[in-house]
C-alpha positions as CSV (number, residue, x, y, z in Angstrom):
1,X,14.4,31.6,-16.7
2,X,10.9,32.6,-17.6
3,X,7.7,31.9,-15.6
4,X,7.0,29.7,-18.9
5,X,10.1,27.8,-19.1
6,X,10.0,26.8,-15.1
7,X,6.1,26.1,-15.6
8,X,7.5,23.6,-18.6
9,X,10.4,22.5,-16.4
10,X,8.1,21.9,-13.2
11,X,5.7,20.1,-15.6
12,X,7.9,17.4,-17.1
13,X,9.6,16.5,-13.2
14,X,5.9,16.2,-12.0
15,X,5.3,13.7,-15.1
16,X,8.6,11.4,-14.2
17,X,7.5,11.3,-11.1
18,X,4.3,10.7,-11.5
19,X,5.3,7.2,-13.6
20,X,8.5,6.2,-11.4
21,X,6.3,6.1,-8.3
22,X,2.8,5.4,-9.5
23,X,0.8,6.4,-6.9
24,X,1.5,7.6,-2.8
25,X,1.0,6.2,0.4
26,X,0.1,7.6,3.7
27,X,-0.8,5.9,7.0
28,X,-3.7,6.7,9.5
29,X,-4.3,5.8,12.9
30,X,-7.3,4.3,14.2
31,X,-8.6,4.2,17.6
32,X,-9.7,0.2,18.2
33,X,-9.9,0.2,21.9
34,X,-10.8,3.0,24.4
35,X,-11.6,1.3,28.0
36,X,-10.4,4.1,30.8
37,X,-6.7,4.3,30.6
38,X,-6.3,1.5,28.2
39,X,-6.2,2.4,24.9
40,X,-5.2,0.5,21.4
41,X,-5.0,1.6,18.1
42,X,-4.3,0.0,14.8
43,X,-2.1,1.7,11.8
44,X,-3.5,1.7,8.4
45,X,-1.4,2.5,5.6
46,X,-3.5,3.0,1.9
47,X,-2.3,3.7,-1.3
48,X,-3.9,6.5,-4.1
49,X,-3.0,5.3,-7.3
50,X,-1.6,7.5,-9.9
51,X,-2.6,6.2,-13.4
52,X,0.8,6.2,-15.4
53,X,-1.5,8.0,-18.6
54,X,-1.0,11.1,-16.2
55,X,2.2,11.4,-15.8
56,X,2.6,10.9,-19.6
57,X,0.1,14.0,-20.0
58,X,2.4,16.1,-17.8
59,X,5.6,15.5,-19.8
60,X,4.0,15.8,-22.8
61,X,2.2,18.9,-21.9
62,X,6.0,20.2,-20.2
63,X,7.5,19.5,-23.4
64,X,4.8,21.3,-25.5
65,X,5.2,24.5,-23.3
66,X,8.8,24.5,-23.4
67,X,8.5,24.1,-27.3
68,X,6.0,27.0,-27.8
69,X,8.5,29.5,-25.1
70,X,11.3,28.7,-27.5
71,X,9.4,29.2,-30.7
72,X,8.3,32.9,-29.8
């Protein structure tokens, strides 16, 4: 396998991903309270979004790579 074929390859599974999940989420923690030995925090858990349109790019584009290695 070719450093074009597995860029082709790692294209297209970063693409299905991309539109089976739709986005990531990751949690922070936040310090609320901080009084001597008493302390409180709070867990926040946001999203980023991953706009389906570029996961369809990456297959597309993995596709179109591993056309063009085979072509040659």
């Amino acid at each position: 396998m070719n450093g074009r074929t597995l860029f082709g390859v790692v294209l297209i599974v970063i693409g299905i991903i991309a539109l089976v999940y739709q986005g990531f989420t990751y949690t922070t923690h936040k310090k609320v309270l901080d009084i001597g030995p008493i302390q409180a925090t709070k867990e926040e858990h946001q999203t980023i979004p991953v706009p389906p349109v570029i996961g369809i790019i990456a297959v597309i584009s993995g596709v179109a790579v591993l056309a063009l290695g085979r072509s040659k």
